[in-house]
C-alpha positions as CSV (number, residue, x, y, z in Angstrom):
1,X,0.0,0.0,0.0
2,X,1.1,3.5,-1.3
3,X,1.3,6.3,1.9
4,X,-1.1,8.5,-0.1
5,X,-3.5,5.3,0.7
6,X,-2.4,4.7,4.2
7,X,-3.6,8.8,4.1
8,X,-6.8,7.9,2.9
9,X,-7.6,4.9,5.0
10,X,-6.6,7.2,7.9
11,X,-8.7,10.0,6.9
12,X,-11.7,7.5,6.6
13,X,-11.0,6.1,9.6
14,X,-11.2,9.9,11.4
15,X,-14.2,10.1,9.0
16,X,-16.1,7.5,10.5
17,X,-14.9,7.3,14.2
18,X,-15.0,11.6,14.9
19,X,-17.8,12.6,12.5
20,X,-19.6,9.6,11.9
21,X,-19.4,9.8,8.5
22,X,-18.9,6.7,5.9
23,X,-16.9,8.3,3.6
24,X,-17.5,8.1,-0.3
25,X,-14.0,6.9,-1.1
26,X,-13.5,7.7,-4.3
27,X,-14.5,11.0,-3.5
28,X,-12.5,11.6,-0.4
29,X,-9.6,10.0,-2.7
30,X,-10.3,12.8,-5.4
31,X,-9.9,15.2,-2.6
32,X,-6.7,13.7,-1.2
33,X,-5.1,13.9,-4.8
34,X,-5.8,17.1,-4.8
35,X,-4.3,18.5,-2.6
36,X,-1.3,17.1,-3.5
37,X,2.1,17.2,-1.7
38,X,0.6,18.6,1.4
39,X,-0.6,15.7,2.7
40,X,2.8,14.5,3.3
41,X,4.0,17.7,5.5
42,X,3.0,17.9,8.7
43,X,2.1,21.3,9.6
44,X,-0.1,22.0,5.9
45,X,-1.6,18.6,6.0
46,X,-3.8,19.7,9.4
47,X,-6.2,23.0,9.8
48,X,-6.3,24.6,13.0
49,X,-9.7,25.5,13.7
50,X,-8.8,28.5,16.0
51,X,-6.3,30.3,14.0
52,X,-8.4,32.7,12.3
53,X,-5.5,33.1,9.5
54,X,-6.0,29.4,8.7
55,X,-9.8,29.3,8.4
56,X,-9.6,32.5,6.1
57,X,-7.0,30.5,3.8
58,X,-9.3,27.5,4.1
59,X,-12.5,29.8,3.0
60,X,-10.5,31.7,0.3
61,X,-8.2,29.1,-1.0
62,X,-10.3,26.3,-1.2
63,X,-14.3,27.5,-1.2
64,X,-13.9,30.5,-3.4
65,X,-11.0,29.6,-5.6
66,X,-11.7,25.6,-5.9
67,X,-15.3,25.0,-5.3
68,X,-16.3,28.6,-6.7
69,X,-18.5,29.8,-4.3
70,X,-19.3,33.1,-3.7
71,X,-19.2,35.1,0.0
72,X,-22.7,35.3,0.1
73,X,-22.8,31.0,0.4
74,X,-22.2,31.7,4.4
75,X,-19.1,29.9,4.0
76,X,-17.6,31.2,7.6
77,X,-21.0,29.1,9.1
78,X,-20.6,26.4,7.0
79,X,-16.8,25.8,8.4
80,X,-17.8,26.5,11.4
81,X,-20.4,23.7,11.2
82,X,-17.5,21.5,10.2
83,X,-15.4,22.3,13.0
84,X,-18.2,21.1,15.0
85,X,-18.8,18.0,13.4
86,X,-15.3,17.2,13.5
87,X,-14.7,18.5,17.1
88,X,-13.4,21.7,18.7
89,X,-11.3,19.5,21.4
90,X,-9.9,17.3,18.6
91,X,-6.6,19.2,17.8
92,X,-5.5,17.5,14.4
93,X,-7.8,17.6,12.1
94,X,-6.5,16.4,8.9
95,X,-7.1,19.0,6.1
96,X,-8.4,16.4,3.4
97,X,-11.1,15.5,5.9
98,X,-12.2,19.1,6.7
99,X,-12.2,19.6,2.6
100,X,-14.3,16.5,2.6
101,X,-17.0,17.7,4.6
102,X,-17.1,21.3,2.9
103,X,-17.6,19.5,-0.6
104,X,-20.2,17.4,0.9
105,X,-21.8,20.4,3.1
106,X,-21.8,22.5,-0.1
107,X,-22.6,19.2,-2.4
108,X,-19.7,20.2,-5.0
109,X,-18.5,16.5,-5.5
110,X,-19.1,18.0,-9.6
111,X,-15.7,19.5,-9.0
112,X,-14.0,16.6,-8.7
């Protein structure tokens, strides 16, 4: 097995056991490819759901850039609601994952 799929079957894993989600796995692979070399650092491969730098790249970067969404989408709720699901106390959360739950919140699998 490839370390891009040990990723994914982690990510799943954290899918199902914090957020009780069954992942779509060829969608949360689609997300995991894209995001490319990241996944292998340590520091870019996690959001921190305080730092209000981080959640600003997350909404401009990713919602608005990738997924096309405009600011009126209330994208700060909708990654709020993802911190949620995924848990304030849990401190890595794995970026792939977040960027899975904000395609699925925001049903942009099309982008993919």
């Amino acid at each position: 097995m490839s370390k891009r799929d040990e990723l994914i079957a982690k990510y799943a894993a954290d899918l199902k056991e914090k957020c009780g989600v069954d992942a779509d796995m060829d969608l949360l692979t689609k997300v995991t490819v894209g995001l490319g070399p990241s996944i292998y650092n340590a520091d870019s491969s996690t959001v921190s759901g305080s730092d209000e730098k981080e959640l600003a790249t997350v909404k401009n970067n990713f919602l608005i850039k990738k997924l096309g969404l405009s600011e009126s989408d209330d994208l700060d709720g909708a990654i709020a609601s993802v911190m949620d699901t995924y848990g304030q106390s849990n401190r890595n959360k794995y970026r792939a994952v977040v960027y899975y739950l904000l395609v699925t919140h925001f049903n942009k699998a099309s982008v993919y």
